[in-house]
N, C-alpha and C positions, 0 to 999 in steps of 0.2 A: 481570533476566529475560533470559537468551539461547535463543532460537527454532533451532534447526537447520532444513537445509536438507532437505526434506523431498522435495525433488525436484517433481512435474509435478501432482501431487496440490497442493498447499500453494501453488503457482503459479496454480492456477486459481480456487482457493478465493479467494488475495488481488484475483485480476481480478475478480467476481465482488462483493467488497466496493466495490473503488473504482469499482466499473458505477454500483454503487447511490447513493455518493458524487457521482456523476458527473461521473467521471475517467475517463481511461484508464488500464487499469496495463500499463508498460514493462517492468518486470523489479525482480528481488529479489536484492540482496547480501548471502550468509548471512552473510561474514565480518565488515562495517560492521555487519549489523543495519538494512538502508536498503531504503525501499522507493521504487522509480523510478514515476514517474507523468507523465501528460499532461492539462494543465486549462486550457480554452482556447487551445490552440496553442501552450502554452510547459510545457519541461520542470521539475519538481520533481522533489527527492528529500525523501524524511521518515525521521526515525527507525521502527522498525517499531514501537514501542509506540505511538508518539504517533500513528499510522492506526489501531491497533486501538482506543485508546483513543476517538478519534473517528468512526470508525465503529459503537463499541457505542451512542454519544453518540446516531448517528443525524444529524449536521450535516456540515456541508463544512468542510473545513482551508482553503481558501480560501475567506476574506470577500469 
């Protein structure tokens, strides 16, 4: 599954997932497919499936 870059729209929507995650969302690389985040004071990156996946989950990617 490749996601294009949807612009400002698709940016907030991902902020807005990892709010609820309770993350920060950094920013989004259309071309890796990586989503940048902030979880307790230290930077992550994740695949984009594997946040969407765990955000439809309803759980944290960090234990």
């Amino acid at each position: 599954m490749n996601f294009q870059d949807l612009g400002r729209g698709a940016r907030i929507e991902l902020a807005k997932m990892a709010k609820q995650l309770g993350m920060k969302f950094i920013g989004y690389n259309p071309s890796a497919q990586q989503v940048s985040l902030e979880y307790k004071g230290k930077g992550l990156t994740y695949p984009l499936e594997a946040f969407i996946e765990e955000y439809e989950k309803g759980s944290e990617l960090v234990q």
